[in-house]
matplotlib code that plots the C-alpha trace (Angstrom):
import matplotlib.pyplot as plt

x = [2.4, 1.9, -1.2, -0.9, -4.4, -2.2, 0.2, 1.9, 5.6, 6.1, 8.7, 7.7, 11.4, 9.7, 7.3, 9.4, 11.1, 7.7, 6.4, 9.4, 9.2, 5.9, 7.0, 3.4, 3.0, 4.7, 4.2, 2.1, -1.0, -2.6, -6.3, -6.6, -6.8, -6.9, -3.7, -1.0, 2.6, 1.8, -0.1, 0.9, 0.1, -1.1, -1.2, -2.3, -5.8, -6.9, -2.9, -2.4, -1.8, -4.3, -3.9, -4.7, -8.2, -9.5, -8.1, -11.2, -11.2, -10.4, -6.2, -3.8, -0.6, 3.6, 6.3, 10.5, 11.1, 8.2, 9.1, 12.8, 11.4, 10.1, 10.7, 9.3, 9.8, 7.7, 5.0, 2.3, 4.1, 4.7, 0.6, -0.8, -1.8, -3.4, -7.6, -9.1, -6.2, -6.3, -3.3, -4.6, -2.8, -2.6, -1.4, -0.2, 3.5, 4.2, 2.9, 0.9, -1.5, -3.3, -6.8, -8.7, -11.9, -12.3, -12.2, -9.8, -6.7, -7.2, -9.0, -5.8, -3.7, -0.4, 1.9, 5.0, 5.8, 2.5, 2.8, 1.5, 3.7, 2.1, 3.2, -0.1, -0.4, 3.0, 2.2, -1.5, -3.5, -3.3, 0.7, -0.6, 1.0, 3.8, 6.1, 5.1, 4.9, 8.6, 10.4, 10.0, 13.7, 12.1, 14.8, 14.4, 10.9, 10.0, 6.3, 3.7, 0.1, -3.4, -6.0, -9.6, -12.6, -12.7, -10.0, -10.9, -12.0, -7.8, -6.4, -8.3, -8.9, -8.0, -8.3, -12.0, -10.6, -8.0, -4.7, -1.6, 1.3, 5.3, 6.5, 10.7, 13.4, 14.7, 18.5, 19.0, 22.0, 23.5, 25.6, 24.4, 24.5, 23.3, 24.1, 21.8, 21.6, 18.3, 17.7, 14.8, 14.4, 11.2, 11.6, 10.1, 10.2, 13.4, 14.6, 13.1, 15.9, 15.7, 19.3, 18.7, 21.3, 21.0, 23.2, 22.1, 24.5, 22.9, 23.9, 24.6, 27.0, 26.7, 26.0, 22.8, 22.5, 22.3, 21.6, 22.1, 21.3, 21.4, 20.0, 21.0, 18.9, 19.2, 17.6, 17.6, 15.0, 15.4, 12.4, 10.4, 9.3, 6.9, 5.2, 2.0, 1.7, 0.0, 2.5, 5.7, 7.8, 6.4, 7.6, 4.9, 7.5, 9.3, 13.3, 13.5, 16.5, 16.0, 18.4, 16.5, 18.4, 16.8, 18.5, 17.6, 18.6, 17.5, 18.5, 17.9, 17.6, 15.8, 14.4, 11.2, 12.0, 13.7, 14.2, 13.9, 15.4, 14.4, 15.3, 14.9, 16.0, 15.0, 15.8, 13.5, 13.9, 11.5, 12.1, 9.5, 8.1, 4.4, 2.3, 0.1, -2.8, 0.2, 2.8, 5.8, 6.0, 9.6, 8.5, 11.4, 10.1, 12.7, 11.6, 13.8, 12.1, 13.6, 11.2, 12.8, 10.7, 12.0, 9.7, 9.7, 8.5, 7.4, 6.5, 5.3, 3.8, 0.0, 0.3, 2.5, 2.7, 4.4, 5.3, 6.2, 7.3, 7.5, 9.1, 8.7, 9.9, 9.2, 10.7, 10.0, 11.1, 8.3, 9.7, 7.5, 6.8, 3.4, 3.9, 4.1, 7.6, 9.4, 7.8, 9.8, 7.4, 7.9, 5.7, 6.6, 4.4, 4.7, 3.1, 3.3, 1.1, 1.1, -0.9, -1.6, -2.9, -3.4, -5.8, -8.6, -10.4, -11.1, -11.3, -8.1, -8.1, -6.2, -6.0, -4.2, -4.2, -2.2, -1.6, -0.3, 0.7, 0.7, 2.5, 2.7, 4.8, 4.2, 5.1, 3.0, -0.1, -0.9, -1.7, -0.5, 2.8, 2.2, -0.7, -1.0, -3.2, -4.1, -5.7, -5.5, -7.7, -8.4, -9.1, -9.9, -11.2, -12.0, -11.8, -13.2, -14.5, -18.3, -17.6, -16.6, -17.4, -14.7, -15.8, -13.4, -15.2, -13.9, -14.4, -11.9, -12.6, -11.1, -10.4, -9.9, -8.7, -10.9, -13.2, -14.1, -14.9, -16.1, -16.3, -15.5, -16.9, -16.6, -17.7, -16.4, -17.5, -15.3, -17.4, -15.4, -16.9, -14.4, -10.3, -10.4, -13.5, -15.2, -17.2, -16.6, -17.7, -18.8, -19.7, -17.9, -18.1, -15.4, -14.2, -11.7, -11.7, -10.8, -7.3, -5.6, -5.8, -9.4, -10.9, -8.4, -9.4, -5.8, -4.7, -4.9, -3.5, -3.2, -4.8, -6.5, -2.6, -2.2, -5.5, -7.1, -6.9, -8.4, -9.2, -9.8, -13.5, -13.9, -17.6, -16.9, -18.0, -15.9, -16.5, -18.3, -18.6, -21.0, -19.4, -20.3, -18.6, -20.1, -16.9, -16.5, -12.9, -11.6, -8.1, -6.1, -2.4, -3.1, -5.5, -7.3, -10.6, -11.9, -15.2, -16.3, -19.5, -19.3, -20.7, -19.6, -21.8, -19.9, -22.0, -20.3, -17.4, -15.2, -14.6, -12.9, -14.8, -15.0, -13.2, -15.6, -12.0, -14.2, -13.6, -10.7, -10.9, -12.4, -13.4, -14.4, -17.5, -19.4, -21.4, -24.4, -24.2, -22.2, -22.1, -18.8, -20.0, -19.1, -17.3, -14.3, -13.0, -9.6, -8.0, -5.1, -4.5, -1.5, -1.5, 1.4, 4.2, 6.5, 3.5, 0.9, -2.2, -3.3, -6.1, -8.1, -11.4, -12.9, -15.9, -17.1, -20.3, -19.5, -21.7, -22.2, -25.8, -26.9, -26.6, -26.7, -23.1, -20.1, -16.8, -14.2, -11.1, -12.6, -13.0, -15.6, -13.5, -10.3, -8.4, -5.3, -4.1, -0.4, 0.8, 3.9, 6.4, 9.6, 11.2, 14.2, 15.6, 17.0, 14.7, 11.9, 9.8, 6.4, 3.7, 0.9, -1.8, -3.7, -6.6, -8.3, -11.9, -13.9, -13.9, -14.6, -11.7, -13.7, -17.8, -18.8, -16.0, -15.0, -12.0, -11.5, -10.7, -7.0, -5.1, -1.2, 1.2, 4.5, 7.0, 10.1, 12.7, 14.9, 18.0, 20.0, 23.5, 25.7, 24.8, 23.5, 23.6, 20.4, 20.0, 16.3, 15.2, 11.8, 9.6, 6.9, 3.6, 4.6, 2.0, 2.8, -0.9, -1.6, -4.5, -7.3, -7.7, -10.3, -7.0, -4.4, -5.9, -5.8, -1.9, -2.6, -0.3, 0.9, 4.8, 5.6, 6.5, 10.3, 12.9, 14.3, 17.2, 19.1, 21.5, 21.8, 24.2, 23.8, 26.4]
y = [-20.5, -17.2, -16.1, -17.1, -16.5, -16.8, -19.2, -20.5, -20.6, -17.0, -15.8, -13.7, -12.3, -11.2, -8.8, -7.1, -5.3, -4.2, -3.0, -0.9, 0.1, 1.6, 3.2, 3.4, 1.9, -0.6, -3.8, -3.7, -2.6, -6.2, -5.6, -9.5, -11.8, -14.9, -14.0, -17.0, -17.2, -18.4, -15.3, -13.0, -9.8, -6.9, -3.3, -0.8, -1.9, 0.2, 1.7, -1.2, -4.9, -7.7, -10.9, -11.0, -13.2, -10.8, -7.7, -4.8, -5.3, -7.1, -7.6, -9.5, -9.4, -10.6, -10.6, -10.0, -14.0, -14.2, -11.0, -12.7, -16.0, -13.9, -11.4, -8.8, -4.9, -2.3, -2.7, -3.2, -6.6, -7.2, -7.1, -8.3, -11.9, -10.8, -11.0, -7.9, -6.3, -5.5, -4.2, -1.7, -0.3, 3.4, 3.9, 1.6, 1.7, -0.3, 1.3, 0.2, 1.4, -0.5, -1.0, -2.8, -4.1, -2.4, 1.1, 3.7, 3.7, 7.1, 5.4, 3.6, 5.6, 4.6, 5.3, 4.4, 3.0, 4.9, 8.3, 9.0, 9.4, 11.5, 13.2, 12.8, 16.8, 17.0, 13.7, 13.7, 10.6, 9.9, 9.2, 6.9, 6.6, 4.2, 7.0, 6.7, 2.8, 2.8, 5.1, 2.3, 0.0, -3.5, -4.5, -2.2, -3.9, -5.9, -6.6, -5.1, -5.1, -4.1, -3.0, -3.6, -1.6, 2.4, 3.8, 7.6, 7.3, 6.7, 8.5, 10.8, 11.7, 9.0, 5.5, 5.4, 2.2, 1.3, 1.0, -0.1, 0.5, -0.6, -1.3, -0.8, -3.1, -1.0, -0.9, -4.0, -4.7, -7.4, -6.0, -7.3, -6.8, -8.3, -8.1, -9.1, -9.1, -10.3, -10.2, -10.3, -10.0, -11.5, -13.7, -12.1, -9.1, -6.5, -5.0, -5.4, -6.4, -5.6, -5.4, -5.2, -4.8, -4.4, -3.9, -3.4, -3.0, -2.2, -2.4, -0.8, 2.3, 2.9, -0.1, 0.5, 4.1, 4.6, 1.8, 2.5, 0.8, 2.2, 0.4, 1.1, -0.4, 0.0, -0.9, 0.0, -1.4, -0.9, -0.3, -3.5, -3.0, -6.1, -7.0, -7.2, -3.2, -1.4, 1.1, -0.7, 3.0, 3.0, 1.5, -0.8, -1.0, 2.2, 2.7, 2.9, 3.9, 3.6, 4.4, 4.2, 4.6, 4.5, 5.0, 5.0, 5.9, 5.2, 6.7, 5.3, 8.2, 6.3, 3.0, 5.1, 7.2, 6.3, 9.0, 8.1, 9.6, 8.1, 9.4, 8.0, 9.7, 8.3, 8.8, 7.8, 8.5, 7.3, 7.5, 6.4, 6.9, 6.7, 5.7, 8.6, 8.1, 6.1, 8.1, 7.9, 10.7, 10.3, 11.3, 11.4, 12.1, 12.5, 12.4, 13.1, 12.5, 13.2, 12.2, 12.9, 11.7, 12.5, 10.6, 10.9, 7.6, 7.7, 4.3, 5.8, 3.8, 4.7, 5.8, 5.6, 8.4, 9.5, 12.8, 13.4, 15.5, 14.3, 16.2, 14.7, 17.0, 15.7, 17.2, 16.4, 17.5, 16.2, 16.7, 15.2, 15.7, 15.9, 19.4, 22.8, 23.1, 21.4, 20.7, 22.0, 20.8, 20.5, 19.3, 20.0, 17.8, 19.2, 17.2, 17.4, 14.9, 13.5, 10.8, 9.2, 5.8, 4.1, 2.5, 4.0, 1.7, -1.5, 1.1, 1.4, 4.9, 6.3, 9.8, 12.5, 15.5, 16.4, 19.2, 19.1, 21.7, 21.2, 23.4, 22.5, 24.5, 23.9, 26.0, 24.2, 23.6, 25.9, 29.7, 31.2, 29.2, 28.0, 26.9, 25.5, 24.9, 23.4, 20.2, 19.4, 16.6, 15.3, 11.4, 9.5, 5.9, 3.6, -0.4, -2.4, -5.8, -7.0, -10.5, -12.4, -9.5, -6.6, -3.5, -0.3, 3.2, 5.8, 9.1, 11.8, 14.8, 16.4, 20.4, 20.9, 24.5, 24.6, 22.1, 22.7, 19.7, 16.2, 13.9, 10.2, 7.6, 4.1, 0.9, -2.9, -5.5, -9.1, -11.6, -14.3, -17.8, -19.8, -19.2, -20.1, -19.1, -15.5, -13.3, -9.5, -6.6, -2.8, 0.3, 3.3, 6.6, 7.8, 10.8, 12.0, 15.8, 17.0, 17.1, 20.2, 19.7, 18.2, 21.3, 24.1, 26.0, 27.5, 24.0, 22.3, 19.5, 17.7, 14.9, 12.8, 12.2, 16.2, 17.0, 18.2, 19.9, 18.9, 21.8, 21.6, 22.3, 24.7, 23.5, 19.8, 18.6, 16.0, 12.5, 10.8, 6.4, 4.8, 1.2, -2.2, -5.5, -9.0, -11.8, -15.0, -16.5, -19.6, -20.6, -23.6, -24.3, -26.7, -24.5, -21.5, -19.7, -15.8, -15.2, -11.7, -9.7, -6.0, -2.6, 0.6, 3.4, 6.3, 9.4, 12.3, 9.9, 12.2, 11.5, 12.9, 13.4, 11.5, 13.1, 13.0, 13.9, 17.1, 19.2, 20.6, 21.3, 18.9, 18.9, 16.7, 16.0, 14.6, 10.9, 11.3, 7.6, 4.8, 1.6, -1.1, -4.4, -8.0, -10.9, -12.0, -16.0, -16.7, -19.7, -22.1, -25.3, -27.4, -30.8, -32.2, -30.8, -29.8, -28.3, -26.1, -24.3, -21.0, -19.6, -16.2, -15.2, -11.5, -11.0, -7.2, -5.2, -1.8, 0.7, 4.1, 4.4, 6.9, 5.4, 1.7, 1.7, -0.5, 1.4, 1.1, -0.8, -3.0, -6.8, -8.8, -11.5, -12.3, -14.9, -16.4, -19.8, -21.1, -24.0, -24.1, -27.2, -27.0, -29.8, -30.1, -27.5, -25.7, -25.6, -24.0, -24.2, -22.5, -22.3, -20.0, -18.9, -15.6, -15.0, -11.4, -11.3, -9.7, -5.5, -2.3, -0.4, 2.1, 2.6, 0.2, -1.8, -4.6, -7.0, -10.5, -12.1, -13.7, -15.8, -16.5, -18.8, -18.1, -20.6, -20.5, -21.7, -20.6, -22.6, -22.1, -23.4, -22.4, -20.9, -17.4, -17.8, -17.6, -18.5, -17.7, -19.1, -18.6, -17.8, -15.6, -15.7, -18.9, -19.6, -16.5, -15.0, -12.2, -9.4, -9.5, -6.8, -4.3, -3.9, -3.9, -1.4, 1.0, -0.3, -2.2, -5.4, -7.6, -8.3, -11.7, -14.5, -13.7, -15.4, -14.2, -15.0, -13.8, -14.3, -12.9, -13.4, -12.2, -11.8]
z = [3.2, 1.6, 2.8, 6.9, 9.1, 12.8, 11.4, 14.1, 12.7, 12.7, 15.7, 17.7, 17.7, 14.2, 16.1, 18.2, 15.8, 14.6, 17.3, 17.4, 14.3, 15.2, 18.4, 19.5, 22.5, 25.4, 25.3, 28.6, 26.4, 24.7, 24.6, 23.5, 26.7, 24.8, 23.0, 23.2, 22.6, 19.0, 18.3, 15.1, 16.4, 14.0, 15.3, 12.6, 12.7, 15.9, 16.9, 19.8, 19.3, 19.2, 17.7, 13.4, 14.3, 16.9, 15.6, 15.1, 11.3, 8.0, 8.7, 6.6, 6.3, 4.4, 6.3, 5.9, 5.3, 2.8, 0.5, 0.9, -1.2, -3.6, -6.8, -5.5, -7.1, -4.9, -2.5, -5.3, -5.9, -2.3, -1.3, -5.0, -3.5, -0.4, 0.1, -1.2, -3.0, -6.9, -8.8, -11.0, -13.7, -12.8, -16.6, -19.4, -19.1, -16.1, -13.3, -10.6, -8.3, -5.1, -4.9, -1.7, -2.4, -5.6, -4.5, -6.4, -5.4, -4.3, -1.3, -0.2, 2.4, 2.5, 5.5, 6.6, 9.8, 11.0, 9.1, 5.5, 2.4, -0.6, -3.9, -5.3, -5.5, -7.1, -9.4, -9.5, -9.6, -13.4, -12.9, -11.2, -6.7, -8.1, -7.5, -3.7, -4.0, -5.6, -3.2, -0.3, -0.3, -0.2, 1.6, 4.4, 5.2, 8.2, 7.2, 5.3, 7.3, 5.0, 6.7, 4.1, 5.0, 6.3, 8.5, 8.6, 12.4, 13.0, 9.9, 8.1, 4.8, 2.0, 4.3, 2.8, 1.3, 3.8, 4.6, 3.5, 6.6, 5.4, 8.6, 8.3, 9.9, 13.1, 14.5, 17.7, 20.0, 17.8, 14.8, 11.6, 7.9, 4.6, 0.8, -1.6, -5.6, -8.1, -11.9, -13.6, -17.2, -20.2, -22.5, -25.4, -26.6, -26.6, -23.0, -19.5, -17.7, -14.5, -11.9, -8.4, -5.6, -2.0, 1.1, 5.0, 8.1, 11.6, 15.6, 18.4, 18.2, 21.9, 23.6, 25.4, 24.6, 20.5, 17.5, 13.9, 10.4, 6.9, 3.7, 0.5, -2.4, -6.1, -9.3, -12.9, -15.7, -19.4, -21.3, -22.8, -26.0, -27.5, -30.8, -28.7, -28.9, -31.7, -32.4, -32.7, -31.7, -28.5, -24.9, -22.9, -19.7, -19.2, -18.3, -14.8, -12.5, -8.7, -6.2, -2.3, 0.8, 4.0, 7.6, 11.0, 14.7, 18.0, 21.0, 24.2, 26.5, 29.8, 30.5, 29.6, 26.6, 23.3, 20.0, 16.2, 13.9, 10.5, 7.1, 3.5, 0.6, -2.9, -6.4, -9.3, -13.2, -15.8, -19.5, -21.9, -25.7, -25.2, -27.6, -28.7, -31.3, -33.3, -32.6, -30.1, -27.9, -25.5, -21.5, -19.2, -15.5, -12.7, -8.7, -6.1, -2.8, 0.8, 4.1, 7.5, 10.9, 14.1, 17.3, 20.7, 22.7, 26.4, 28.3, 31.4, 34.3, 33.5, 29.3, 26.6, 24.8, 21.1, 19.9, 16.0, 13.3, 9.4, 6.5, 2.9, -0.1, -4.0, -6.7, -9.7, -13.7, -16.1, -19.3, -22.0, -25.4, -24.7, -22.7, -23.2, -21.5, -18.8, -15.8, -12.1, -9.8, -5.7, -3.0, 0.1, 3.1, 6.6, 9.6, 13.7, 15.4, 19.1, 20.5, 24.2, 25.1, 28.1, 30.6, 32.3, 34.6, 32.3, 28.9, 26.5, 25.4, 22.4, 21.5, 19.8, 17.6, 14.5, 11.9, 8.5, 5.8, 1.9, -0.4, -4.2, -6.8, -10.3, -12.8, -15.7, -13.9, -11.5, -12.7, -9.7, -10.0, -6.5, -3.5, -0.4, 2.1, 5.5, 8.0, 11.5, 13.1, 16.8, 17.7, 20.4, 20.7, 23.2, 23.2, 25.9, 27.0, 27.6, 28.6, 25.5, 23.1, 22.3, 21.4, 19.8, 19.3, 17.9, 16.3, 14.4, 13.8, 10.5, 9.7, 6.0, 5.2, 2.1, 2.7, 6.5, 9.3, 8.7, 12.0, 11.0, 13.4, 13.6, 15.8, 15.7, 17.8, 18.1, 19.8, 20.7, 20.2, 21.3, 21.5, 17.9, 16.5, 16.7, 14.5, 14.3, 12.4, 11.8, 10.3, 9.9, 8.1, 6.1, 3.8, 1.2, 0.4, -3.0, -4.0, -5.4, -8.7, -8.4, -6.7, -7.5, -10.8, -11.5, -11.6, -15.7, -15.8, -19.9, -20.8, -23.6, -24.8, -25.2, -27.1, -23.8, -20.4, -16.7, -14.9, -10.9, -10.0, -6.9, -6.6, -5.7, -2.7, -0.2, -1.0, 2.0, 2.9, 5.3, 5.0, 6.7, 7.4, 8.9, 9.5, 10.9, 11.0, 12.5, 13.3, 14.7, 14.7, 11.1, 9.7, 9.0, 7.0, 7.3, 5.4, 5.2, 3.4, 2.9, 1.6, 0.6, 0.0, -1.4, -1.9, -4.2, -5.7, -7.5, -11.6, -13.9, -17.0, -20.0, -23.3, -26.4, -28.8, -29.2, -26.0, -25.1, -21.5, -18.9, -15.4, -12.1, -11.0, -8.0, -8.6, -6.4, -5.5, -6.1, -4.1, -3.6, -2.2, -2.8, -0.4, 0.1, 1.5, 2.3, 4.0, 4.7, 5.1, 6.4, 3.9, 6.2, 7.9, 4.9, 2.3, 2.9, 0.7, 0.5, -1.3, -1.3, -3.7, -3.7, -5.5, -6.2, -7.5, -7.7, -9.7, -10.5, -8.7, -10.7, -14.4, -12.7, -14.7, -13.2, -12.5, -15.0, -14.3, -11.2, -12.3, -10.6, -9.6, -7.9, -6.7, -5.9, -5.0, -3.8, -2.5, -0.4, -0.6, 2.2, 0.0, 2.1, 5.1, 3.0, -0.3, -0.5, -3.8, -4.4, -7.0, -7.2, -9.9, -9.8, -11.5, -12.4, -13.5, -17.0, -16.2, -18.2, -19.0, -20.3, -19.7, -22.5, -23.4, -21.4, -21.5, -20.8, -17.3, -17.0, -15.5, -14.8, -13.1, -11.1, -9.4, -7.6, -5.3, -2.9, -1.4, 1.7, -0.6, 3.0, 6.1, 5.6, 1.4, -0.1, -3.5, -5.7, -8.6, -10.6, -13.4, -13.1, -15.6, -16.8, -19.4, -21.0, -20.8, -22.8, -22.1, -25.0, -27.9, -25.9, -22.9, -25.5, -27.8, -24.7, -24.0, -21.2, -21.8, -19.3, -19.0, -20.7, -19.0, -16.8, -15.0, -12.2, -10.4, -7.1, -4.3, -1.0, 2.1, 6.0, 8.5]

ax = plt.figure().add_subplot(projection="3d")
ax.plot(x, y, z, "-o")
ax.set_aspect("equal")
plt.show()
């Protein structure tokens, strides 16, 4: 199955190398007493683990052998089928941004084994985060966990929609290594093939003492050019050259101390001719991206306790036609945090305390040439038991250097019903300051295909979320079903506005009110023992309040549907269809819900050789005139192909 709600056939070898990954706490610390040995345990929804169904919030999850089965490019891909996720296209020439529960993607914090990754000052949001999303080696990951509804009471600013944590494969004892190739390519249309290649090696260096593993992942797409577009000179799919490499160490000092020392350097180049107004405009952006985390990990006899420092530097060269010059941009992300947890009495406390340090250099944008500022927070939260109801409180408190404080508090109950059966929910408050070039007024960013400037507003005012959830979910080992209702009320939503091809310089602005609410239903079902069906449906209202407008680029409806088929042991086989509702791509013009079809296989030919074979959108559905006359097209149907081998 795709979509698993506590399946029982995941190991729980599987989770131990997560919760290394994580490094957070011992494995004496499971708030969740009715917790069996089948359990898939999920930890980024309050920092310790609990079982998915009683977890304190909306959890889902993909794991290492799923993303294995499939063709999967960046994280976007990895989490598109998951309840309450929306792809949306950040800009028309392939790439990607995540939304949950129709939020921006703005809203969506994205960390990496627990700690955030962000270019957005370098990039800014109309790039589009697929520059974050793409500088994550697929192969490196263990599981991907999404976390739907406020987290700002754990992390801060920019979880107002939730959370999205990549959860990377860590060095064990044994030694072990993998090589893996995959080709994808469409069958229409010139270009678009994509190459893949991947190799892993990881063990012990020092038996007992130090363990080691380095991934090396690269990619390269050429552009895709298709009759669908309106100006034949131009690109819909962007050439694309990826080179990731991601290594780790682990040193362990005592029985009660370990260090990490994690480091990922990436390497992303993007050519293009955009389509401007009819004319091809050639955009070559080139990101080189290094992120270095060393943790300490204590697993003391009352506490655990983590201490951690992350370095992540983005440069960039954004040379497009569309500029005044060539851009030499670098962000540079500084961040020390440090957190305890541990029992007192019958009440598991968490707490901690981090500061981070943002400075941006950009020689086309900003005036000055350069900025940067400051934000520390404090947390602390508490989970405890009431008989058969859990409860987790907790409250961070955020200093912005421009901005000033905001406290974020949250409360989630989990009443448990029976083993299987509970209903939980919450409220929460959550926040998202300005970004630089949002509030900073030396900071112009072009737009409206060159014809126009955004300039930062200094008078903006943070955006601010009181959001609710009511679920029920119920679970056996055959099958499974979650349904959940909530609402977001946003208050000052940041936009960006609206070019009338007269102005030439435009500015954010603060949307009093604006409200996100809808449902979502997901569940799983066992037919017999060798196929199994998945299915998840989100439905969403979101408006602006104040003109009783919806928000652009947010459909309605979404849904997906797969069915699983273990046709032998060793061939697997899948199909799956996902549908994405009517939405305005711009405030009065809407486009046409659609739907497409993937299928694939994947055969064990020898021991440890993996062969995968499949067709994504295999209908060949195309987006209507109103998406294509902005450039958003969809990528034709594509086979993809691959092979990979472990020792």
């Amino acid at each position: 199955m795709f979509q698993h709600q506590g399946d029982s056939r995941f190991a729980l070898t599987q989770l131990n190398k997560a919760f290394m990954a994580i490094g957070l706490l011992s494995s004496s610390m499971v708030m969740a007493d009715t917790a069996t040995t089948d359990d898939v345990m999920v930890i980024t929804a309050s920092q310790t683990k609990h079982p998915e169904l009683t977890a304190p919030a909306s959890v889902s999850y993909i794991t290492r052998e799923e993303l294995d089965k499939l063709v999967v490019n960046d994280v976007a891909e990895a989490v598109k089928k998951l309840p309450g996720i929306n792809i949306n296209p950040g800009t028309p020439y392939g790439r990607n941004e995540i939304k949950i529960r129709g939020l921006d993607s703005d809203y969506t914090l994205l960390l990496i084994n627990g700690k955030r990754t962000n270019s957005r000052d370098a990039l800014t949001s109309a790039y589009g985060n697929d520059f974050d999303l793409s500088s994550i080696p697929m192969s490196a990951v263990e599981r991907i966990e999404v976390i739907r509804g406020p987290m700002s009471s754990l992390y801060g600013a920019d979880a107002l929609g939730g959370v999205v944590n990549v959860i990377l494969r860590q060095p064990t004892e044994k030694a072990e290594g993998a090589v893996g190739y995959q080709y994808e390519g469409p069958t229409e249309g010139s270009g678009g093939d994509v190459h893949k290649w991947n190799v892993y090696a990881g063990g012990s260096l020092i038996p007992d003492t130090l363990l080691g593993n380095i991934i090396i992942e690269q990619s390269s797409r050429d552009a895709w050019r298709t009759n669908q577009s309106l100006n034949p000179d131009s690109d819909v799919l962007e050439e694309r050259d990826e080179l990731n490499i991601f290594s780790s160490l682990k040193w362990l000092a005592t029985d009660q101390q370990d260090i990490d020392l994690d480091l990922i350097y990436s390497k992303d180049d993007r050519d293009a001719d955009w389509n401007n107004y009819g004319n091809a405009v050639n955009n070559v952006q080139k990101l080189e991206r290094i992120n270095a985390t060393l943790t300490h990990n204590g697993y003391w006899s009352k506490f655990d306790s983590r201490v951690r420092y992350n370095y992540e530097n983005s440069d960039l060269k954004d040379d497009s036609g569309l500029n005044t010059g060539v851009g030499d941009i670098t962000q540079t992300n500084n961040a020390l945090d440090g957190q305890l947890s541990g029992y007192v009495g019958s009440h598991l406390l968490t707490g901690g305390a981090e500061y981070r340090i943002t400075d941006l250099k950009n020689n086309l944008t900003l005036s000055k040439g350069s900025e940067d500022y400051s934000q520390s927070a404090v947390y602390l939260q508490d989970e405890f038991n009431i008989g058969d109801l859990a409860v987790t409180l907790g409250g961070r408190f955020d200093d912005h250097e421009v901005y000033g404080g905001e406290f974020s508090p949250r409360a989630y109950a989990v009443y448990s019903i029976t083993d299987n059966w509970v209903v939980k929910g919450g409220v929460g408050k959550a926040f998202k300051a300005p970004s630089l070039n949002q509030y900073s007024d030396s900071y112009a960013v072009l737009a409206c295909r060159g014809a126009c400037y955004v300039v930062g507003n200094p008078n903006l005012k943070a955006e601010t979320a009181v959001s609710y959830e009511l679920s029920t979910g119920y679970k056996t080992d055959s099958w499974g079903a979650t349904v959940t209702a909530f609402n977001n009320d946003i208050d000052d939503m940041i936009q960006a506005e609206t070019w009338d091809r007269v102005k030439k310089e435009l500015t954010y602005f603060n949307v009093k009110e604006a409200q996100v609410r809808g449902a979502e239903l997901s569940g799983w079902f066992d037919v017999t023992d060798t196929v199994s069906l998945s299915a998840n449906y989100m439905y969403t209202d979101a408006k602006d309040k104040t003109t009783d407008k919806e928000l652009t680029l947010t459909p309605k409806n979404t849904a997906n549907v797969q069915v699983d088929w273990q046709m032998l042991e060793s061939l697997y086989t899948y199909v799956s269809y996902q549908y994405t509702g009517e939405q305005y791509v711009r405030t009065d013009e809407k486009s046409d819900g659609y739907g497409t079809v993937d299928l694939g296989a994947q055969y064990e030919a020898i021991k440890n050789l993996n062969l995968k074979l499949g067709v994504t959108n295999l209908t060949n559905e195309k987006r209507d005139e109103t998406a294509v006359s902005y450039d958003y097209i969809m990528k034709s149907r594509s086979i993809y192909a691959g092979a990979s081998y472990a020792f």
